[in-house]
C-alpha positions in Angstrom: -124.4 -123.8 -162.2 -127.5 -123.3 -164.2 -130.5 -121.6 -162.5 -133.8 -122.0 -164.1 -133.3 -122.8 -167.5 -130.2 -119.7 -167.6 -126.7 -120.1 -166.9 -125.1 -117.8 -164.2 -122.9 -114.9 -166.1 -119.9 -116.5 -163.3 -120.9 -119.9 -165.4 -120.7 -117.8 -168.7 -117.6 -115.9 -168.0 -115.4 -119.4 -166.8 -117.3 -121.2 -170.0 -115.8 -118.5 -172.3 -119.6 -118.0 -173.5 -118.9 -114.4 -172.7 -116.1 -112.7 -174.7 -116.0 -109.1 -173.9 -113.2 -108.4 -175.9 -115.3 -109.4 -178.9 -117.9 -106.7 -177.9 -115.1 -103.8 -177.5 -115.6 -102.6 -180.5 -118.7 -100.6 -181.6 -121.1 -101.9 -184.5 -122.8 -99.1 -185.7 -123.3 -97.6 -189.1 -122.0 -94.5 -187.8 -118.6 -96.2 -186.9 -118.6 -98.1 -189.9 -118.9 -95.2 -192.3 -116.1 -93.5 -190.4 -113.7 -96.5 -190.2 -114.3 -97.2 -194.2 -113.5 -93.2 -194.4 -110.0 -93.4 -192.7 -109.3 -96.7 -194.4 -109.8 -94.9 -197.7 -107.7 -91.6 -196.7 -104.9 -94.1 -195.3 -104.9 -95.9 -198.4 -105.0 -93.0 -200.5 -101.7 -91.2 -198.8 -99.8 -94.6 -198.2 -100.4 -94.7 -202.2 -99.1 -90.7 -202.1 -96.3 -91.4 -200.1 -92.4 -92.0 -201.1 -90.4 -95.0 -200.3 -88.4 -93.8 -197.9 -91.3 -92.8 -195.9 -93.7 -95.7 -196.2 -91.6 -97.9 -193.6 -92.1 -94.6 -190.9 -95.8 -94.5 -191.5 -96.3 -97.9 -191.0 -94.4 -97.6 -187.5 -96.8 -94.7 -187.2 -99.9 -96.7 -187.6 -98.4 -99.6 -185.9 -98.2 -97.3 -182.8 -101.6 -95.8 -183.5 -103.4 -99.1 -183.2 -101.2 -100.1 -180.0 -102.8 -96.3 -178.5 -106.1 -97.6 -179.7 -105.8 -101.3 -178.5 -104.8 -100.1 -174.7 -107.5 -97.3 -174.7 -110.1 -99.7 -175.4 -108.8 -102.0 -172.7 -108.2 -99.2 -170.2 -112.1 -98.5 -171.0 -113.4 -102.0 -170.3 -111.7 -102.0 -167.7 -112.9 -98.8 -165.7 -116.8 -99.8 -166.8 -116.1 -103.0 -165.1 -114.9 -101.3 -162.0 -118.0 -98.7 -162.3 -120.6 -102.0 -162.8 -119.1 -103.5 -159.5 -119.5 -100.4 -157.8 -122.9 -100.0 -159.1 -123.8 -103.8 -158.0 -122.0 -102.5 -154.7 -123.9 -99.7 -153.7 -127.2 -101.1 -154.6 -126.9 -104.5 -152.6 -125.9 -102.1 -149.9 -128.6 -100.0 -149.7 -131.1 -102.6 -150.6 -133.6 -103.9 -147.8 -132.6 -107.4 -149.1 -129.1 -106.8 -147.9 -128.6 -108.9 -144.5 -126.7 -106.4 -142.9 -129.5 -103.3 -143.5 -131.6 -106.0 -141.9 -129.9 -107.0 -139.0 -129.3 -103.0 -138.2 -133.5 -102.8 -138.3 -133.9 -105.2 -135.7 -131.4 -103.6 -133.7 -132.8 -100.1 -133.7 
């Protein structure tokens, strides 16, 4: 449902205008210089390495990037929980919040 000339994030989220997963992954030069860094040393010892122990390493990264992959998801997923709870204890505390009202007239 649009409101105003915005689209509710609810709208954004079921649109797929919102892809979190897209956002996961930081942007900075900082983390750009240090990816392009272990892309260079990985590439410089799979070059090193022998035969017999290329098909091992790539298991070894392989298992790397599945650590990496559920970390990040694990993450997302705990600042989602921390927003709500956020969200949560402010509408809860806040003298808009029906029930805080209610209570006032009570009292």
């Amino acid at each position: 449902m649009l409101r105003g000339k915005y689209m509710s994030i609810i709208d954004e989220l079921y649109s797929g205008m919102i892809k979190e997963v897209e956002q996961l992954y930081p942007h900075s030069e900082e983390y750009k210089r240090a990816e392009r860094s272990a892309d260079e040393l990985r590439t410089e010892l799979w070059q090193e390495l022998p035969k017999e122990l290329k098909k091992r390493f790539g298991r070894y990264h392989g298992a790397q990037a599945d650590c990496c992959r559920i970390g990040n998801r694990e993450s997302f997923e705990q600042g989602f929980r921390t927003g709500a709870r956020l969200m949560l204890e402010i509408f809860l505390e806040s003298e808009e919040n029906p029930c805080n009202k209610r209570q006032k007239e009570i009292q």
